[in-house]
C-alpha positions as CSV (number, residue, x, y, z in Angstrom):
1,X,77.1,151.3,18.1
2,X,77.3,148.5,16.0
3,X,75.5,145.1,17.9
4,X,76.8,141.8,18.1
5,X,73.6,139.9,16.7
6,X,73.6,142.5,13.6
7,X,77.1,140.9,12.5
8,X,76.8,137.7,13.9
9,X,76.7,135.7,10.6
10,X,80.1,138.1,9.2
11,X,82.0,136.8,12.4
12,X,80.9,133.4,12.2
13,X,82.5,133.4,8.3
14,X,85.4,135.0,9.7
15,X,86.0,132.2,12.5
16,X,85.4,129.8,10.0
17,X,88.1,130.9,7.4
18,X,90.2,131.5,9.8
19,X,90.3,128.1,11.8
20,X,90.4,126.6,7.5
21,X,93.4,128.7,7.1
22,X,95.2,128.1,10.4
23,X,94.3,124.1,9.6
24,X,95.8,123.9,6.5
25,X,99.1,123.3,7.6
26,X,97.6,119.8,9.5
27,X,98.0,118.2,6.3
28,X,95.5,115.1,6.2
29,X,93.8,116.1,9.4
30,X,90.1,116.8,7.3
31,X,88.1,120.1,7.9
32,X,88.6,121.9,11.1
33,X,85.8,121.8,13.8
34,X,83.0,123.9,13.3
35,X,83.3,126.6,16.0
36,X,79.3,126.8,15.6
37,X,78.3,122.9,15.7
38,X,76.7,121.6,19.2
39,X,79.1,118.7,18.3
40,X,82.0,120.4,18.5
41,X,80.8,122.4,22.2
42,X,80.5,118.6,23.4
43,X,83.5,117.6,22.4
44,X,86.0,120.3,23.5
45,X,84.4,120.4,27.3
46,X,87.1,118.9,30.4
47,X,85.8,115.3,30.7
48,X,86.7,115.7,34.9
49,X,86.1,112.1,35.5
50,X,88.5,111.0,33.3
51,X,91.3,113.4,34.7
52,X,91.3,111.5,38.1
53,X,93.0,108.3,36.4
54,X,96.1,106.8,34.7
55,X,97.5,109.1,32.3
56,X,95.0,111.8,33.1
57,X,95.4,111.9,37.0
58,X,99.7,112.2,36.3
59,X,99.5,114.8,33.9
60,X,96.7,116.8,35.7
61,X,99.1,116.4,38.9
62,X,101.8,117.6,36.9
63,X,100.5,120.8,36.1
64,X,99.8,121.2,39.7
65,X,103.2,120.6,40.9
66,X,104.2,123.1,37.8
67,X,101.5,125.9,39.3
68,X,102.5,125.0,43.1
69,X,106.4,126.1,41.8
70,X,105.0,129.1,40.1
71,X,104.2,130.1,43.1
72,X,106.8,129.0,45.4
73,X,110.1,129.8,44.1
74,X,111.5,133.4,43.8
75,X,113.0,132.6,39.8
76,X,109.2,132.4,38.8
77,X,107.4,134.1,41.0
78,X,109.5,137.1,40.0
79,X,109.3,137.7,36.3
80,X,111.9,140.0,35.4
81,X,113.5,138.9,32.1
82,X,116.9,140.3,33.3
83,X,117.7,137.4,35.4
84,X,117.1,135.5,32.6
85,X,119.3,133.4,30.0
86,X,119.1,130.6,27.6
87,X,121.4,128.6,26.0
88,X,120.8,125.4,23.8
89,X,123.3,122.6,23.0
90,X,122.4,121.8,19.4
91,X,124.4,118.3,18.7
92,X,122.3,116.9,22.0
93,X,119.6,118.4,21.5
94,X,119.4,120.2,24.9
95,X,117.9,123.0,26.2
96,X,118.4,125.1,29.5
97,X,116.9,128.1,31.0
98,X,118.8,129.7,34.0
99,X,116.2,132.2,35.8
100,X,117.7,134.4,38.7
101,X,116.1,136.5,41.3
102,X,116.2,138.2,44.8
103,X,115.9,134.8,47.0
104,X,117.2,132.1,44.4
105,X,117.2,130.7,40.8
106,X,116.2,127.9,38.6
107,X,117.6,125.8,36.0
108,X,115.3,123.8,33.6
109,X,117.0,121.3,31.4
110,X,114.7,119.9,28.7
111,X,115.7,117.0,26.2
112,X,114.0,117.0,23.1
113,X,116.1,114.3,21.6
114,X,115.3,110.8,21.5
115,X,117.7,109.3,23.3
116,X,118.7,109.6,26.8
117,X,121.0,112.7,27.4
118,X,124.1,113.1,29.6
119,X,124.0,117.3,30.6
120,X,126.8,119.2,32.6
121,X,125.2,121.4,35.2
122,X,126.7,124.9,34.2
123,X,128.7,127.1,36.6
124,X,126.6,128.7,40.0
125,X,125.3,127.0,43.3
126,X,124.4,123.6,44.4
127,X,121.0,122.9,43.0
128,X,118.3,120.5,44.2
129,X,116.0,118.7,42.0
130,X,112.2,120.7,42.0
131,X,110.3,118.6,39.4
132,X,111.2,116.0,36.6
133,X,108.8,115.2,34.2
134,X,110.4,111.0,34.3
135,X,109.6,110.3,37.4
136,X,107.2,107.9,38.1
137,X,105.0,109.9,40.0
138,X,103.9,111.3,36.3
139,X,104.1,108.0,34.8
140,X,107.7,108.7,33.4
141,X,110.2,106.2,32.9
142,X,111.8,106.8,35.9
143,X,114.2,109.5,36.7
144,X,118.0,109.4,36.2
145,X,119.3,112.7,37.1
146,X,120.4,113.1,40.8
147,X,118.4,114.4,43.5
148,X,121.1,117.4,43.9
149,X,123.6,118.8,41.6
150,X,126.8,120.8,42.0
151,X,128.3,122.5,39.4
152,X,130.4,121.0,36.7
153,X,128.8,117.4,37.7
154,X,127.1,115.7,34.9
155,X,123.7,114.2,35.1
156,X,121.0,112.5,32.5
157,X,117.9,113.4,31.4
158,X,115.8,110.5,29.5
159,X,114.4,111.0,26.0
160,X,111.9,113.8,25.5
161,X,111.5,115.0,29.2
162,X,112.7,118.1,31.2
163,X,114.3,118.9,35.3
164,X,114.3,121.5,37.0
165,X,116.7,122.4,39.6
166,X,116.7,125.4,42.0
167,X,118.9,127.3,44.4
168,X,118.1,129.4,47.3
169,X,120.1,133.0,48.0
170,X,120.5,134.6,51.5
């Protein structure tokens, strides 16, 4: 049985080149962050007081909302990749994932463009709006696609944000 301490220094090397090689493609960035420094321990721990305001506090709330859907809606709580598909529209720089499972589905629409976006919600159920990433309540700039959606309507999305709409089955 080989012991950790005995090849401590070998997998400290090995850390090391590898964080060097995995950095070189952030061109300009400097040396990567020791993994062994005390420095670099203090620097990568969760600064908790500082996620309870501004930016911080919305995003941190965001990821809640994201877990507390996780766990609410059939489409993710059941992860069975045949109910899935996605599809992306190039030109606009849209993407959507259509999850579908016992209970209901989920469309996500995500704009990477940009530019605000004007989407056609794709063939299926009435939809209601779940979570979008512009609303104010994450410090967005506000959201501009409708609370509910029907098929064939069109809706926007602003620059660089994401909604997600759901459906529930019998």
């Amino acid at each position: 049985m080989i012991l950790l301490d005995d090849n401590f220094a070998t997998i400290v090397r090995a850390v090391r080149e590898g964080r060097a090689r995995e950095f070189a493609s952030f061109a300009g960035k400097g040396t990567p962050p020791d993994p062994q420094s005390p420095e670099t321990f203090v620097a990568s721990r969760l600064d908790w007081e500082r996620s309870k305001t501004g930016n911080s506090r919305a995003l941190r709330s965001f990821y809640q909302r994201l877990l507390s859907l996780r766990r609410e809606l059939p489409a993710l709580v059941n992860m069975d990749k045949r109910g899935t598909r996605a599809w992306c529209d190039e030109g606009k720089r849209l993407v959507f994932l259509r999850r579908e499972a016992p209970g209901g589905g989920l469309l996500a629409v995500m704009n990477f463009s940009e530019r605000e976006t004007v989407f056609t919600a794709p063939p299926g159920e009435g939809m209601r709006k779940v979570i979008d990433s512009s609303g104010r309540e994450w410090e967005g700039p506000g959201s501009l696609s409708p609370p509910e959606i029907k098929p064939g309507e069109e809706a926007r999305l602003p620059p660089r944000s994401l909604a997600w709409y759901a459906w529930s089955h019998p």
